[in-house]
N, C-alpha and C positions, 0 to 999 in steps of 0.2 A: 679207775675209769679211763684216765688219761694217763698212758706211759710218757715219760719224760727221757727222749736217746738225742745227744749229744754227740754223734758221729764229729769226730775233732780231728780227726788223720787227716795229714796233708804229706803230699800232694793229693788231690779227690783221687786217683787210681787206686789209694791206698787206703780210700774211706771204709771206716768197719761195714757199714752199710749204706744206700742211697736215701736222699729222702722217699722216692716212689716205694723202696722195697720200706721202710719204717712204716708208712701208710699204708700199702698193702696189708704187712704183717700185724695189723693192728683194724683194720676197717676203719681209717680215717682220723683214728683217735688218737694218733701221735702229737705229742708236740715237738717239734724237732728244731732245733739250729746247727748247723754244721758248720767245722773249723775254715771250710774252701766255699766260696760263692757258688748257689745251685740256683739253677733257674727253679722259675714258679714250677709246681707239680699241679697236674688235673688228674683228679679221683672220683670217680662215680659224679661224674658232670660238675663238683664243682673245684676252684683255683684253690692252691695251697700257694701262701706267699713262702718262705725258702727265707728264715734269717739266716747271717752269718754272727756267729757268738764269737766276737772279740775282745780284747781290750780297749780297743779305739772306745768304745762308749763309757767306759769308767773312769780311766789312769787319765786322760785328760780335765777332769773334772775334778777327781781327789787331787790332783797337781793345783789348780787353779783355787780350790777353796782353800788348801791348807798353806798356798805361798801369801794369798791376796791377807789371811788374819795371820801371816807369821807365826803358825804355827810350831810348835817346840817338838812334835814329835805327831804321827800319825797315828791313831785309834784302831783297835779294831772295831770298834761305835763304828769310826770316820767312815770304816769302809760298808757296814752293815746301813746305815743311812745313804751311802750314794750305792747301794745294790736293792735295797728300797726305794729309792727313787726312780733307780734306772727303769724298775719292774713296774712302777707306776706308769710308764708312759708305753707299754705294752701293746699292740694292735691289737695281742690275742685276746687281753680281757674286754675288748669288745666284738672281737668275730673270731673265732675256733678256726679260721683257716687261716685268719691273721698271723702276718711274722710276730715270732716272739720277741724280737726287737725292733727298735724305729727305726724307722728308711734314716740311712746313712745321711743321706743332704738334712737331717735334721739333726747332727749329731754335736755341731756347734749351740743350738739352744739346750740339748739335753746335756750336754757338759754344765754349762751356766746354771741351770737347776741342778745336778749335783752339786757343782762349789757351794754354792746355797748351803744345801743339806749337810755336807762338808763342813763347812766353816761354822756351823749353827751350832753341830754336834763339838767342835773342838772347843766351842764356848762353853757350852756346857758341861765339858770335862775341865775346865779348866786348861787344857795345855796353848792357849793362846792368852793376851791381855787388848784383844780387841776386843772391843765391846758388841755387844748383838745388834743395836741400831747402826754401826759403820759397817756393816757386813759386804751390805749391797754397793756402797759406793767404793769399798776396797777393792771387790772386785772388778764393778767397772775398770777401777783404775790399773787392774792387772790387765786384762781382756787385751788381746791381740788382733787388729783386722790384718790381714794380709792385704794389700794393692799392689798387684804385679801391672809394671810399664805391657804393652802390646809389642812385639816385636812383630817386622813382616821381612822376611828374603827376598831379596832380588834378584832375580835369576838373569845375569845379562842375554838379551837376543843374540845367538851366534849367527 
C-alpha cells in the first residue's frame, strides 16, 4: 500500500529520484526520507514534510546510553531498541504526510529517550553492571549542555 524509497545519494544532483517524482510515481503513497535536505513537497493540494534519514538521530543516543551504564560492548538488541524508539516518535504514524523522522531541533530529547532504550536493553543483556533504577540519573550525569559566550565585531568607523 505504502512503498518505502530512500533516495540516500548525495550531493541531491545525484539523487536516484526527487521526493515530488516518489509521490508522483506513487499517487501520494510514498514514504520517503532522502540522504540531502528537500524542502516540503505539495501533491494534489496537500504538504508532504521531506525527512532527512541520518544518523544524527541514532549514533548520538546509542553513544550516550551505552557510555552513561559503562557498557562492555554494544548489542545488536542495543541498536534494534534505539531504532524502535527512534520509529516511535515518528510524525508519520500520526499524519501520512508527516516526515518520517522528528524535526531536527528535537533531536537532543530523542537522543535522551534512546539512551534510555539503550542502557535498559544493555541491562538486560547483561553487558553493563549498572543497575536499571541508576539508568536515568547516569545519564543525566553524562548529558552535555553546550553554552557558547556571544561574540559581536567591531567594525572601526573609517
Amino acid at each position: 500500500k505504502r512503498p518505502v524509497l530512500f533516495p540516500l545519494s548525495n550531493p541531491p544532483s545525484r539523487v536516484e529520484c526527487t521526493p515530488e517524482e516518489a509521490l508522483l510515481w506513487t499517487d501520494g503513497r510514498a514514504i520517503i526520507a532522502t540522504g540531502s535536505p528537500f524542502p516540503d513537497v505539495e501533491y494534489k493540494h496537500r504538504k508532504y514534510k521531506i525527512g532527512q534519514c541520518n544518523n544524527v538521530y541514532i549514533f548520538p543516543g546509542v553513544g550516550l546510553g551505552a557510555l552513561a551504564v559503562r557498557a562492555k560492548q554494544i548489542t545488536e538488541g542495543m541498536f534494534l531498541d534505539a531504532a524502535k524508539t527512534l520509529a516511535s516518535f515518528s510524525p508519520a504514524l500520526k499524519d501520512p504526510t508527516g516526515s518520517l523522522f522528528p524535526d531536527i531541533e528535537e533531536v537532543r530529547w530523542v537522543s535522551r529517550q534512546i539512551a534510555l532504550s539503550v542502557a535498559k536493553r544493555a541491562c538486560q543483556e547483561g553487558v553493563t553492571d549498572c543497575a536499571v533504577e541508576d539508568i536515568e540519573s547516569a545519564i543525566e550525569n553524562e548529558i552535555w549542555e553546550p553554552h557558547y559566550p556571544r561574540f559581536a565585531i567591531r567594525i572601526p568607523h573609517a
